[in-house]
N, C-alpha and C positions, 0 to 999 in steps of 0.2 A: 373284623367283627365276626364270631364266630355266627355259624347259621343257628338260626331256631330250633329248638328240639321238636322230634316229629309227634304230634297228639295223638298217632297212630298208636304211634310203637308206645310212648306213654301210658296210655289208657290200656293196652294190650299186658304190660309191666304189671299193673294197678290190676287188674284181670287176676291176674296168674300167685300175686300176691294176697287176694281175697281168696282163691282156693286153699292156699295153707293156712291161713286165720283161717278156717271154718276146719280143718283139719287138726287145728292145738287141742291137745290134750289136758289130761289133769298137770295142774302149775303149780306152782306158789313160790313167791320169792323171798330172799334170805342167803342167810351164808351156812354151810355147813361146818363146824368146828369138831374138832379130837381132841380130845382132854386125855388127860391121866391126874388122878388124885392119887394122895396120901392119906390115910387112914389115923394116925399118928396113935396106933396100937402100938406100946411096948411090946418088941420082937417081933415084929409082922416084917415081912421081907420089904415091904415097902419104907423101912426106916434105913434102906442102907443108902446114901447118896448117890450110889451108882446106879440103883433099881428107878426107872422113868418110876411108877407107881404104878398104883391098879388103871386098869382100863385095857383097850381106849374105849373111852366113852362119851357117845356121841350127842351133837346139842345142833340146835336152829337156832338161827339169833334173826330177828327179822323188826321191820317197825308197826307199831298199828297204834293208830290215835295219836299219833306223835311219838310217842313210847316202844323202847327197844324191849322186846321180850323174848324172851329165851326156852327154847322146848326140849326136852328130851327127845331124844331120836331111839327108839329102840332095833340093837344090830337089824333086825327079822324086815326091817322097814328102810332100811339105810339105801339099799337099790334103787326103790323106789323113790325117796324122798330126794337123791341125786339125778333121778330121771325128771321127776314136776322143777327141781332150781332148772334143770337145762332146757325143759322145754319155755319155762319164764323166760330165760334169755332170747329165745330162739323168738316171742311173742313181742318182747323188746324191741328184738332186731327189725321184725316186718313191720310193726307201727312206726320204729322210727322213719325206715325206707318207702311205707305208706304214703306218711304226712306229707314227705319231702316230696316225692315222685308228684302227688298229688297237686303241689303249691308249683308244683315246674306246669306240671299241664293246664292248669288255671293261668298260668302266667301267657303259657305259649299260645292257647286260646284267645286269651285276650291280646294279645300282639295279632291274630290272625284275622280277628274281630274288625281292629284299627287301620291292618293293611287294606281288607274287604272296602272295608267303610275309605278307605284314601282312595282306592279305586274306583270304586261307585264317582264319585268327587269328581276325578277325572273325566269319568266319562259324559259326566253333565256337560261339560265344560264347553 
């Protein structure tokens, strides 16, 4: 049976993980997309099948209210707007690893709790 995790070093984890959550910058989640269109001007270079088309031109596709909607990205913002998708991930990643650390030291707590309390028990005895 493996030994119990130490509440120490958990809670110290859970620490050090509340420093970069307070550290997350501007976010927003989504995908970023590159398109290229067709114009379908007679004689525009975009009607040769070999030509991708005009662009690229760039989109957000993200959900709100249940509803998938889609933004313009203009090039001038595109840096930025791939800096706030990675910092979302990056905000993803520390609540996921939050929750979980957190549900470990509640647990390991509470086993330490029961040991306590079996002890105590004993020593009535």
């Amino acid at each position: 049976m493996p030994a119990p995790p130490d509440p120490a070093a958990l809670q110290q984890r859970l620490d050090l993980i509340q420093a970069q959550l307070a550290s997350i910058g501007e976010l927003r989640p989504g995908s970023l997309n590159r398109r290229f269109l067709r114009c379908n001007k007679p004689g525009c270079r975009c009607s040769d099948p070999a030509h991708p088309g005009h662009g690229p031109y760039w989109s957000l596709t993200f959900k709100s209210g249940g509803k998938t909607v889609t933004r313009s990205i203009p090039p001038a913002a595109l840096e930025r707007t791939r800096q706030q998708l990675a910092e979302y991930q990056r905000f993803r990643s520390l609540t996921a690893e939050f929750v979980e650390l957190s549900e470990r030291l509640c647990h390991a707590r509470l086993a330490q709790s029961a040991s306590a309390a079996a002890e105590q028990a004993k020593k009535k005895r």
